[in-house]
C-alpha positions as CSV (number, residue, x, y, z in Angstrom):
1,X,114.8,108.8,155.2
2,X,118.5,107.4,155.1
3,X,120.9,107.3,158.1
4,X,124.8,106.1,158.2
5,X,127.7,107.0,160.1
6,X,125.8,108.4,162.8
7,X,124.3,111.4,160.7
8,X,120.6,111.3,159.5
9,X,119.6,112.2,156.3
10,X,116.0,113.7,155.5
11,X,114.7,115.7,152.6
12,X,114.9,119.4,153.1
13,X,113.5,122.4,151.5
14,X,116.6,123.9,151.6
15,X,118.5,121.5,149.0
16,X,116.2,123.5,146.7
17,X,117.9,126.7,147.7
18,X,121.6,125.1,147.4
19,X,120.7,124.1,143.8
20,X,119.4,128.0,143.1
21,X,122.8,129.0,144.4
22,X,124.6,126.5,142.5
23,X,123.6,128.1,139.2
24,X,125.3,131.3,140.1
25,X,128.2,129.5,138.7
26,X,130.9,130.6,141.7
27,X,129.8,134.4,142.2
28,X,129.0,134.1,146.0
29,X,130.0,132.1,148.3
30,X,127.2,130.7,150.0
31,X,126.7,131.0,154.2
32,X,124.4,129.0,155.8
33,X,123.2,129.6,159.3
34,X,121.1,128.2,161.9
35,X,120.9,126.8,165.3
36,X,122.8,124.1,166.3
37,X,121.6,120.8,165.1
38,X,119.3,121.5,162.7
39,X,121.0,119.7,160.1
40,X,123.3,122.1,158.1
41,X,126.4,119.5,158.0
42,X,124.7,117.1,157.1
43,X,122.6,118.5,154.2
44,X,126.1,120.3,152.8
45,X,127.6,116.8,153.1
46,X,124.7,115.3,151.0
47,X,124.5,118.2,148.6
48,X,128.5,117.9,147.9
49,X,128.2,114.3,147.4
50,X,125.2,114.5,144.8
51,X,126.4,118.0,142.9
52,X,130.0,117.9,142.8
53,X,132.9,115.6,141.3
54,X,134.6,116.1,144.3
55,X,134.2,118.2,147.6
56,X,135.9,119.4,150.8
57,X,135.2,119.1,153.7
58,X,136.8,121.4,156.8
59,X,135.3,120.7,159.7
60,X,136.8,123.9,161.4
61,X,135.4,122.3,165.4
62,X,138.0,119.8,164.9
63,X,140.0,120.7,161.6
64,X,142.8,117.4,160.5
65,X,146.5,118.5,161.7
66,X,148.6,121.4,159.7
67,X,145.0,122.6,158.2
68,X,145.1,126.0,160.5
69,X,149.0,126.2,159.6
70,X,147.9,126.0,156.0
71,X,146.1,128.8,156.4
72,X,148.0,130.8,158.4
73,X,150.9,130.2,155.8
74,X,149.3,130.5,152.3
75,X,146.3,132.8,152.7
76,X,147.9,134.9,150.6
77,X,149.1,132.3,148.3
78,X,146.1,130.1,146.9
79,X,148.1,128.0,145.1
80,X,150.1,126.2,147.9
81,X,146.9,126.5,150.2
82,X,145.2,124.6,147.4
83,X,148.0,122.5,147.4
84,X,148.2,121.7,151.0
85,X,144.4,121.5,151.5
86,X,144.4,118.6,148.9
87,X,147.2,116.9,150.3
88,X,146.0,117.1,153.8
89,X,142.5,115.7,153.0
90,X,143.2,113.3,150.1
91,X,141.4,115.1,147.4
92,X,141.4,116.3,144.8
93,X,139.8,119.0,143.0
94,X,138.6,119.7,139.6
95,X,137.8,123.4,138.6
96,X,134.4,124.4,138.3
97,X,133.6,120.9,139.4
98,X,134.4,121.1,143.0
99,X,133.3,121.9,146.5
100,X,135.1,123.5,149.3
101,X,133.1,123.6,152.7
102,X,134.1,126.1,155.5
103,X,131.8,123.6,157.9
104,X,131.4,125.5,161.6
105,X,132.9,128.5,160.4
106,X,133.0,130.7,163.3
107,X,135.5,128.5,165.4
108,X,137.9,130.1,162.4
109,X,137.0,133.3,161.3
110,X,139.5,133.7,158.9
111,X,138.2,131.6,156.6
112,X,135.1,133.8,155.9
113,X,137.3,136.7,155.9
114,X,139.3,134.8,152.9
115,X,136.0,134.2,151.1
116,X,136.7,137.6,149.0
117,X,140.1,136.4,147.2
118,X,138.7,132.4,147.1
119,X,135.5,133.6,144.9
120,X,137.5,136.2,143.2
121,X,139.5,133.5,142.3
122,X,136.9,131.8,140.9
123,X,138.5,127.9,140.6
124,X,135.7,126.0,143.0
125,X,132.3,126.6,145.0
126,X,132.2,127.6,148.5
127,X,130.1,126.9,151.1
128,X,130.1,127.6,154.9
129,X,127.8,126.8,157.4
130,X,127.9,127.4,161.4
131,X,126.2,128.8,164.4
132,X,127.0,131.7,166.6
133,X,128.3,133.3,163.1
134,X,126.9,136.6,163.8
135,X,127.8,137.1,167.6
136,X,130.2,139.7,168.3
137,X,133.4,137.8,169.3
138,X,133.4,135.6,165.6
139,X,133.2,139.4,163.7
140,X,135.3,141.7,165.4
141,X,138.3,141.6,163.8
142,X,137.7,140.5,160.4
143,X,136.2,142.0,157.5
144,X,132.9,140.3,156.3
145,X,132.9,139.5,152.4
146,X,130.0,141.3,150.2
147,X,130.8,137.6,147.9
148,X,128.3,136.3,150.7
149,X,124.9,134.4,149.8
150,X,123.1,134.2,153.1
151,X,120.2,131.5,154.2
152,X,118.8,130.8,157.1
153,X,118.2,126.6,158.3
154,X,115.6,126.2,160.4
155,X,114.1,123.4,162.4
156,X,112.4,120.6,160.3
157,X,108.7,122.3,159.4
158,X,105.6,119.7,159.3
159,X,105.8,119.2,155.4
160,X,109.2,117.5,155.6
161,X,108.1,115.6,159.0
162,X,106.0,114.0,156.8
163,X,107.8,113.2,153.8
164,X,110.9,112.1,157.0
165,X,107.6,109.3,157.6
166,X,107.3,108.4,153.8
167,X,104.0,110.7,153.6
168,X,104.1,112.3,150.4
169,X,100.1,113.0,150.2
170,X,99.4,114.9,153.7
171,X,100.5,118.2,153.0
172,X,99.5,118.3,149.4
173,X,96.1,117.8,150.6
174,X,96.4,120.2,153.2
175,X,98.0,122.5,150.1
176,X,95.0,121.9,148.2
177,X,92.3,122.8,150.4
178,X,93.8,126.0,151.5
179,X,94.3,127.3,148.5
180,X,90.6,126.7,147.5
181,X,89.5,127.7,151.2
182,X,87.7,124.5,151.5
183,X,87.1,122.5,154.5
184,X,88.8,119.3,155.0
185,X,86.1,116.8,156.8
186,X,86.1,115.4,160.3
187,X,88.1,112.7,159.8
188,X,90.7,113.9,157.3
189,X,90.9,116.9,160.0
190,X,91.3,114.8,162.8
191,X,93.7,112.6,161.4
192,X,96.2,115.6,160.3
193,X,95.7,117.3,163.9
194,X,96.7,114.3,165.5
195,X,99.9,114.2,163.3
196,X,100.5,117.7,164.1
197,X,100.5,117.4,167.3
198,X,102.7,114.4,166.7
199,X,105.2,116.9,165.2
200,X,104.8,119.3,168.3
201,X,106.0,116.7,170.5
202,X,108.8,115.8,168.6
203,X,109.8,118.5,167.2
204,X,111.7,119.4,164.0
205,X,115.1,118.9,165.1
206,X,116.5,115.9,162.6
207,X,117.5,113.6,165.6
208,X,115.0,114.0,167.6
209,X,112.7,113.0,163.8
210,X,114.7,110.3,163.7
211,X,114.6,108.8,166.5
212,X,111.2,108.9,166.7
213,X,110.3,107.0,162.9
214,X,112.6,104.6,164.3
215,X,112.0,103.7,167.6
216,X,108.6,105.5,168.2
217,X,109.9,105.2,171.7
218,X,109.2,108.9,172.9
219,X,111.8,107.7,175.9
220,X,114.7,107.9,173.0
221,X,113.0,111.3,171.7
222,X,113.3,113.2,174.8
223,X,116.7,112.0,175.7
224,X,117.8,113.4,172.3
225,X,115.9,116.7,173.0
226,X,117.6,117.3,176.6
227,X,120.9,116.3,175.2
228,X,120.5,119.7,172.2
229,X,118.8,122.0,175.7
230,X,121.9,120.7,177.3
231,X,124.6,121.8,174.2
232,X,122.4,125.0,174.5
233,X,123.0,125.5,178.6
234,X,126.3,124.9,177.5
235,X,127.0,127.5,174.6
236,X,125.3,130.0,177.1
237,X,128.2,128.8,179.9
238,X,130.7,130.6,177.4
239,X,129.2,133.9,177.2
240,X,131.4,136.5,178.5
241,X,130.4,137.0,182.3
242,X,127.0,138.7,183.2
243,X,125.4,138.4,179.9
244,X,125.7,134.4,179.9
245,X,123.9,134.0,183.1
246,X,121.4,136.5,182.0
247,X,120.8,134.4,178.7
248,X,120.3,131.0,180.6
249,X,117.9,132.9,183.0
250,X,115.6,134.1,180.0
251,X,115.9,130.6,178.5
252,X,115.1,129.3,181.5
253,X,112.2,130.9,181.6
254,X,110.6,131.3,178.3
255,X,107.6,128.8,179.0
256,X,106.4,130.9,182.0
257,X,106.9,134.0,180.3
258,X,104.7,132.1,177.4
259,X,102.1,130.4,179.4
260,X,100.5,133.9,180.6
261,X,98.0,135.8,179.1
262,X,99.9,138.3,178.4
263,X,103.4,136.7,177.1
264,X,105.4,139.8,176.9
265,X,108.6,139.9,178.2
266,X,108.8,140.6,181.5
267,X,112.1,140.9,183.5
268,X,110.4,141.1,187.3
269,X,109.4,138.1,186.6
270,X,112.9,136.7,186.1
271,X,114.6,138.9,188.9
272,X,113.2,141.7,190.6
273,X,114.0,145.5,190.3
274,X,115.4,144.8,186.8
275,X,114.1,146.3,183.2
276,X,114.3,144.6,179.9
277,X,117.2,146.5,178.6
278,X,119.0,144.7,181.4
279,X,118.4,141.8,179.8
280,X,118.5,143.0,175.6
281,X,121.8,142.0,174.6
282,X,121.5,138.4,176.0
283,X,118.3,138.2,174.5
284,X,119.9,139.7,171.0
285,X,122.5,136.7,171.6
286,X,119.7,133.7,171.9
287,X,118.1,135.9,168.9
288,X,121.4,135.8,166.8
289,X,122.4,132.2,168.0
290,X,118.6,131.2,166.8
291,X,117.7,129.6,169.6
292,X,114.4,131.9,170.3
293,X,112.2,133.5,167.7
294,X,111.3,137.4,169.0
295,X,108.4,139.0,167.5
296,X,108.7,142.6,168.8
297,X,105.7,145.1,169.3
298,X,104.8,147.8,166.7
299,X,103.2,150.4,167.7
300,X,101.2,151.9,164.9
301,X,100.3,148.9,162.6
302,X,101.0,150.2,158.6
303,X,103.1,148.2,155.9
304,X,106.0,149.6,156.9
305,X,105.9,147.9,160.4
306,X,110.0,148.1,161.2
307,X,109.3,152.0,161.2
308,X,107.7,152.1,164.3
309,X,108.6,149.4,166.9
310,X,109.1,149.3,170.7
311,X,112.0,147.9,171.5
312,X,111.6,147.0,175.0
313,X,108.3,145.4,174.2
314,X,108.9,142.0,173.0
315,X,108.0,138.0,173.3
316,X,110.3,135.1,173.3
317,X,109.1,132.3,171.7
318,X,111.5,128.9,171.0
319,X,112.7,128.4,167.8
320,X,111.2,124.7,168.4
321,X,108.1,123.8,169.4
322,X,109.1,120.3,170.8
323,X,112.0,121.5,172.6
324,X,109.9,124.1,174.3
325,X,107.8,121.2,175.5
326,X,110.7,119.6,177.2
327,X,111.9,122.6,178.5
328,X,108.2,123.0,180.3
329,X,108.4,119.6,181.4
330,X,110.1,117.6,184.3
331,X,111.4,114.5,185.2
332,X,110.9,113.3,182.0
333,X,107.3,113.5,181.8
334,X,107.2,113.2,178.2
335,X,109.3,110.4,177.9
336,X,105.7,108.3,178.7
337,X,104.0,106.7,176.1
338,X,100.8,107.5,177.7
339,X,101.1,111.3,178.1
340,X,102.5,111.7,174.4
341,X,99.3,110.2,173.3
342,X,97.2,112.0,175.9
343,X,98.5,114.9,174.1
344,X,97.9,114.1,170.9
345,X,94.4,113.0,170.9
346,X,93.4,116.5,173.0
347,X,93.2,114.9,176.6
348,X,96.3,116.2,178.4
349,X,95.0,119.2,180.7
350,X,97.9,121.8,179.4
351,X,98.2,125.2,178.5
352,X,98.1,124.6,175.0
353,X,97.9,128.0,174.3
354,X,101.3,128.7,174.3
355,X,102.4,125.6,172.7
356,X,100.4,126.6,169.3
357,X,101.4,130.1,169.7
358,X,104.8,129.5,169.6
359,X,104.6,127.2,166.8
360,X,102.6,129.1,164.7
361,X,105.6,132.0,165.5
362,X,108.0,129.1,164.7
363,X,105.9,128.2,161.2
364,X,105.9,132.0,160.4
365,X,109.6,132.3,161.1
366,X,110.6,129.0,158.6
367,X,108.5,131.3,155.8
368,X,110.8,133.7,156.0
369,X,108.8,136.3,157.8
370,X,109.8,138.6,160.6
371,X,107.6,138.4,163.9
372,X,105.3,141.4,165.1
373,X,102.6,142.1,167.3
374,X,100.1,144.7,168.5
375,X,98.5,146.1,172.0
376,X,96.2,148.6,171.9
377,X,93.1,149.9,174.0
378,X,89.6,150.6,172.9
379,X,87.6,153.8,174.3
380,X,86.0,153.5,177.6
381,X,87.9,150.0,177.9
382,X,90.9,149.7,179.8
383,X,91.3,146.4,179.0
384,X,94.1,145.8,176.5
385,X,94.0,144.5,173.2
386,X,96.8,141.7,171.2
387,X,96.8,140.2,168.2
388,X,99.3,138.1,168.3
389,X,100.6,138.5,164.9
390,X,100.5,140.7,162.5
391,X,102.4,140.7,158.3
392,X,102.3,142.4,155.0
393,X,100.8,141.1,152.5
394,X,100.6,144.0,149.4
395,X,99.5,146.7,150.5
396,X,97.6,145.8,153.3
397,X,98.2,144.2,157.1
398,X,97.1,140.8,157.7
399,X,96.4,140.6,161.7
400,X,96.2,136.7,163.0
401,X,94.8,135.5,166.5
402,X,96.0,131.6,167.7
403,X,93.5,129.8,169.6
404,X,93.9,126.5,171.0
405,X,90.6,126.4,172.5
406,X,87.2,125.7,170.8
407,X,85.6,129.1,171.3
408,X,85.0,131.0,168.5
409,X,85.1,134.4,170.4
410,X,88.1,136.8,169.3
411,X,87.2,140.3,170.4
412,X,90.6,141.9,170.4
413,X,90.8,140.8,166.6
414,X,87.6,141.7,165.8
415,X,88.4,145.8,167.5
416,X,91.4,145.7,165.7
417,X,89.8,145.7,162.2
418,X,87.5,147.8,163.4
419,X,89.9,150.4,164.7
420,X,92.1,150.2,161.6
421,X,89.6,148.6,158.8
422,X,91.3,150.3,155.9
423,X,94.4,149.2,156.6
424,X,93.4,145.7,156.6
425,X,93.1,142.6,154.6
426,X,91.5,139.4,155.7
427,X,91.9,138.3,159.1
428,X,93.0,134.5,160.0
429,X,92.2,133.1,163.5
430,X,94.6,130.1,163.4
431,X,92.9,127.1,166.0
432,X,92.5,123.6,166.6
433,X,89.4,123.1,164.0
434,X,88.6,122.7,160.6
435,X,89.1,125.3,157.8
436,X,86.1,127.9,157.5
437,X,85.5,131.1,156.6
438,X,82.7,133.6,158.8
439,X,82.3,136.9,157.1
440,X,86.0,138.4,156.3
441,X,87.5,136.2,158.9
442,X,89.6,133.3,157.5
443,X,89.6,130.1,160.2
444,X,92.9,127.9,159.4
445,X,93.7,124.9,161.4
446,X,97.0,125.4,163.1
447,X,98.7,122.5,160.8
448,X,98.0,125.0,157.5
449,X,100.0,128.0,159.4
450,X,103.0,127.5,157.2
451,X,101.2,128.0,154.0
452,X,100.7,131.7,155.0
């Protein structure tokens, strides 16, 4: 963990992906999204510094003077933009040794539309990162490059929260004995849970990590929590009227829709007399800004689950776990000591149900995987049936249930394989316990969720 002028620096997964992309040797530019704050700048910065002879940087928020002119002027003369760029920055560049960085890309859109000639040019690398990238407004009137790499940053996952505390042997262990399906122990378990739920609390956004290795003050944490729900409030403020007010009211309201049983969307719950396609493109903008994670319903479970989906049937989970919590919370309840701990060591009385639910969708999510569920009924039963989750994996559906509780009951996953046994491989019921298999059912403790 390293920190200087005000930016923190952690190891990320993704620096793998950068150096993957680097060996293309200039035939995409690469575009990296994400929410805000999850640390896109900063790993660019790092990865231009370490990679390159020299790099830069356009901070397109708050570009230096004459850099839009320069644009404006030479976009169709790369020569004198190169020119001016250097001049502008103080830098200069060195073919096929160099970095240019299109950082917050959408307040410019431009820039990406030049990406076409820049790689066709082929002199330097190119990089952009930003959020909102994909909303209407930054797209409409340019023409998006096929010389595009996309990847996705997401929130910090519980692997690098540990290696951000110097903890290089947690995970492998946890690596280790899921891929051999072996328990871990009592006490190894209960140690990692406790960390885990460390990590819930906190959260994978890189300040609010930092601040908490180096304060463990979970006063500083929060503050640095609000402050990104607060840039958040204040992105929605922009949206065009109606839809803006819509997206703040389903943010809003995202831990009640979660802490029911069932945690389907439900508009009457936000305002009477009003549908969900009332409220789809606002929800399509916190999807496309990733601030929430949507796992939509299917509604006839096969490998080819986008075929048949319901799109009015969907849940709304955070794309962050700890900033859920302090969106549930109030008047800074989790800014004590006492209750942070309470929570860790299992003796806060909480619906924890949602809290694993949504990370597990948030663990899922980081692995690259699209979220889906399933209702259904049984004969005779009016009572309806979810399992939570469900993926591919060959040719085969892999359905998951998330328990936070101790019971070992899991009926709706148990008629599902049942009702659709040939279509299934083994089950996982992802809870607060120790790895075990019973039968075909696979019991992972939440903490191994990412390995799936």
């Amino acid at each position: 963990m390293r920190a200087s002028d005000n930016q923190t620096l952690f190891r990320r997964k993704i620096y793998q992906d950068l150096l993957d992309w680097k060996r293309k040797d200039g035939e995409y530019a690469l575009l990296i999204e994400g929410a805000r704050r999850v640390g896109k700048s900063t790993i660019v910065k790092a990865f231009a510094d370490a990679e390159y002879e020299s790099s830069l940087i356009i901070d397109f928020s708050n570009p230096l003077n004459d850099t839009i002119v320069a644009f404006e002027k030479y976009h169709t003369d790369l020569d004198s933009l190169f020119y001016h760029l250097q001049a502008i920055y103080s830098v200069t560049l060195a073919e096929r040794k160099s970095l240019i960085v299109f950082d917050e890309v959408q307040f410019y859109p431009k820039a990406r539309q030049l990406i076409k000639q820049l790689v066709q040019d082929g002199r330097y690398d190119y990089i952009e990162t930003g959020s909102l990238i994909s909303i209407r407004k930054n797209v409409e009137n340019i023409l998006i490059p096929s010389e595009e790499l996309h990847i996705v940053m997401n929130p910090m996952g519980f692997e690098e929260f540990c290696w951000a505390g110097d903890d290089e042997i947690t995970f492998n262990i946890i690596r280790e004995h899921f891929c051999n399906h072996e328990p871990l122990g009592q006490i190894i378990h209960r140690n990692i849970m406790e960390k885990y739920k460390t990590y819930m609390i906190v959260g994978g956004m890189p300040q609010a990590v930092f601040k908490y290795y180096s304060t463990k003050d979970m006063s500083e944490v929060e503050s640095v929590k609000q402050s990104i729900i607060k840039l958040y409030r204040d992105d929605m403020g922009k949206i065009p009227v109606g839809n803006g007010t819509k997206a703040q009211l389903v943010f809003e309201n995202i831990p009640s829709l979660l802490s029911h049983h069932r945690k389907i969307f439900r508009p009457g719950t936000i305002k009477k007399s009003t549908s969900s396609r009332d409220y789809y493109d606002s929800v399509m903008w916190l999807k496309e800004a990733f601030i929430c994670n949507i796992c939509r319903r299917s509604t006839d479970p096969n490998i080819m689950l986008k075929l048949d989906l319901d799109d009015c049937s969907f849940k709304c989970y955070l794309m962050d776990t700890g900033l859920l919590m302090t969106l549930s919370a109030e008047n800074n309840v989790l800014s004590s000591a006492e209750v942070a701990t309470a929570f860790m060591k299992d003796k806060l009385s909480i619906n924890e149900g949602m809290l694993f639910e949504n990370s597990v969708a948030q663990n899922l999510v980081s692995s690259g995987r699209e979220l889906f569920f399933y209702e259904f009924y049984t004969n005779g039963n009016n009572r309806v049936h979810e399992v939570d989750f469900l993926f591919t994996e060959g040719m085969k559906i892999k359905p998951i249930e998330v328990k936070s509780s101790s019971s070992s009951r899991h009926s709706s996953l148990d008629e599902f394989v049942k009702k659709y046994k040939r279509r299934v491989t083994q089950p996982i019921v992802i809870h607060s316990k120790d790895l075990r298999e019973d039968g075909e059912i696979l019991y992972i403790p939440i903490y191994m969720a990412a390995l799936l």
